[in-house]
C-alpha positions in Angstrom: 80.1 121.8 155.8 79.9 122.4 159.3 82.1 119.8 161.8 81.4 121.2 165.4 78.8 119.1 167.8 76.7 121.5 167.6 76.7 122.0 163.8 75.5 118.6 163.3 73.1 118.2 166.0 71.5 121.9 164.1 71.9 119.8 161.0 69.8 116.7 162.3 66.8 119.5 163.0 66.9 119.9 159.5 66.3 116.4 159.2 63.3 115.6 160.5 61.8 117.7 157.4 64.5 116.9 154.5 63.1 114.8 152.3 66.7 113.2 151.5 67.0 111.8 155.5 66.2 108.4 155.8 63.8 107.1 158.3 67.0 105.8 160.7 68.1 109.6 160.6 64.6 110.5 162.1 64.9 107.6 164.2 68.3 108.5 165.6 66.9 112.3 166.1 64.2 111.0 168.1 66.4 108.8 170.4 68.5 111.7 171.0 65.9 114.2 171.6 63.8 111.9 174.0 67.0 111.0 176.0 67.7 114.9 176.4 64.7 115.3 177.7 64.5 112.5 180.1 67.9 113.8 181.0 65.8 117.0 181.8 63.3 115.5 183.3 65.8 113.5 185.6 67.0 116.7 187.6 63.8 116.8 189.8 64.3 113.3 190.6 68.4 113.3 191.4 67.2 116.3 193.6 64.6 114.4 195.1 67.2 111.1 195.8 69.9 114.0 197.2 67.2 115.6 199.8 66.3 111.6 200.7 70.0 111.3 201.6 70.8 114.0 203.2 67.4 113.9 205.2 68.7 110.2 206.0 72.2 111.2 207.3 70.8 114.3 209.1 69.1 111.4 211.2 72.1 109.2 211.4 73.9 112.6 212.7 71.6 113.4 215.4 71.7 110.1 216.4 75.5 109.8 216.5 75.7 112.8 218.5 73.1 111.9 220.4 75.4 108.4 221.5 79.1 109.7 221.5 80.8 111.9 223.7 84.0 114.0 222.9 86.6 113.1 225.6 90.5 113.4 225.5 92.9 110.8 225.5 96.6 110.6 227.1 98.9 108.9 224.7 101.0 106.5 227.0 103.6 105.9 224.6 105.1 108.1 221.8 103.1 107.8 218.6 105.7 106.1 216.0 107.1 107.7 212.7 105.3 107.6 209.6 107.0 105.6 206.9 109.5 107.1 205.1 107.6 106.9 202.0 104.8 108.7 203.8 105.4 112.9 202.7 102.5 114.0 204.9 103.4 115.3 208.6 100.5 114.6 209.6 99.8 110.5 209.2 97.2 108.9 211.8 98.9 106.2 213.1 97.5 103.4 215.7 99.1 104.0 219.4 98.2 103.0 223.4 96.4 105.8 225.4 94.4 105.9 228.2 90.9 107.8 228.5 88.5 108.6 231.3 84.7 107.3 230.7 81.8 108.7 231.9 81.5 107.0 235.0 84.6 108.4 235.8 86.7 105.0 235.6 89.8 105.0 233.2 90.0 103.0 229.7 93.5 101.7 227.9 92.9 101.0 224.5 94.2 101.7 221.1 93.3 105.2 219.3 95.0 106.8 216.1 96.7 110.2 216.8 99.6 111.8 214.1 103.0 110.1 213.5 105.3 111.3 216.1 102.9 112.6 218.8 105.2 112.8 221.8 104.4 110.1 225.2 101.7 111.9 227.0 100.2 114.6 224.7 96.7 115.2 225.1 94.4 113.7 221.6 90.7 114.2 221.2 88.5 111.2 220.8 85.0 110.3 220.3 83.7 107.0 222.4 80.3 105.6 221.8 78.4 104.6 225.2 80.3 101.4 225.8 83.5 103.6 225.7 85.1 102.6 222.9 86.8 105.1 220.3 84.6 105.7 217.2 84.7 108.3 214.4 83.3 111.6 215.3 79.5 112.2 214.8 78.2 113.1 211.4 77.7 116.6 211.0 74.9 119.2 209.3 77.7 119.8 206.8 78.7 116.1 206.1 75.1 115.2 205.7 74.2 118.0 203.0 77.8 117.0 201.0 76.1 113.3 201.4 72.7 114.9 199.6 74.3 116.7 196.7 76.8 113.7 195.8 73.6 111.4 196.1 72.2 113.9 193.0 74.4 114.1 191.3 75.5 110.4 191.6 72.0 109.7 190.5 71.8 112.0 187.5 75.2 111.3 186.1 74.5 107.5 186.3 71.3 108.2 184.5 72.4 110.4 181.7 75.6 107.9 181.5 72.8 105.0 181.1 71.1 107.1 178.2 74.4 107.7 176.8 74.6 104.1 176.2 71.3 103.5 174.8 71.9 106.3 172.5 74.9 104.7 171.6 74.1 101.5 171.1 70.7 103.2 169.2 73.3 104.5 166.8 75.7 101.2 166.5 72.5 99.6 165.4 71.2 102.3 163.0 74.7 102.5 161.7 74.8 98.6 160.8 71.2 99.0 158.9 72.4 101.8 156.9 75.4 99.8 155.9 73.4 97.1 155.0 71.2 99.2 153.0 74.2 100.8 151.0 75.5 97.6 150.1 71.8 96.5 148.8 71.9 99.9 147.1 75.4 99.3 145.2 74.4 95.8 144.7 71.3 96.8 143.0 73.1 99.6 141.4 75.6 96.8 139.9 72.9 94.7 138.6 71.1 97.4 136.3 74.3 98.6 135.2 74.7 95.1 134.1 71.2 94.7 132.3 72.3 97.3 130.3 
């Protein structure tokens, strides 16, 4: 008898034909050959919901680069330690530094640089129009790892949704062939008591 996945899957192609298989194993073939091939079928589709995203944050990129300008900021006080339970050197924390705008007039505010930058060390920054510090602009590269885990998002949420209906195709068929084996064995008991 053959125990592997793919043994028993071979063995339910055999089903469909047996005349021994009972009308829930068809039925459970069925459900696991149409969600296999809706799984199939969902690639074009994850592909087409990844291209949508990354087409979408390809805007939102240009845009943000389009709005914020790269400028460099003076730290005016040392940037403090990272927490001793911190291991990595490099932990942004928050500190004071001052900035020059595009006007040309000066900005203190609050940025995040490494634990332990020293009092006036030069940090890049990004500022949106207003001047304020924002994250730096989305790029090409950010925008096409935003499109593939879109896809495959989308088609591992899909197959995981078939995987459930399958399963719960299979609790169900599993009950009614219980219930039918203890009809059988009932049934079985009663002639063997006629007799």
């Amino acid at each position: 008898m053959n125990t592997t996945w793919l043994g028993r899957r071979l063995t339910w192609l055999g089903a469909w034909r047996n005349p021994l298989a009972r009308s829930s194993d068809r039925i459970e073939l069925a459900a696991v050959a149409v969600a296999l091939l809706l799984a199939l079928l969902a690639i074009p589709v994850a592909l087409s919901v990844g291209s949508t995203a990354r087409a979408d944050a390809l805007r939102a990129a240009a845009a943000q680069q389009a709005t914020r300008t790269q400028t460099t900021a003076v730290l005016l006080v040392r940037a403090p330690d990272a927490a001793p339970s911190e291991v990595q050197p490099a932990t942004p924390v928050t500190v004071n530094a001052v900035w020059r705008l595009p006007d040309g007039s000066d900005r203190t505010g609050v940025i995040t640089a490494d634990a332990g930058t020293p009092q006036g060390a030069h940090v890049p920054i990004w500022t949106d129009p207003a001047g304020n510090p924002v994250q730096p602009p989305l790029t090409a590269s950010n925008a096409t790892g935003l499109g593939v885990a879109a896809a495959v998002f989308a088609w591992v949420g899909f197959v995981a949704a078939l995987a459930l209906l399958c399963w719960l195709a299979r609790f169900a068929l599993d009950r009614a062939r219980a219930a039918a084996w203890t009809r059988e064995w009932a049934g079985l008991g009663r002639d063997l008591n006629r007799s």
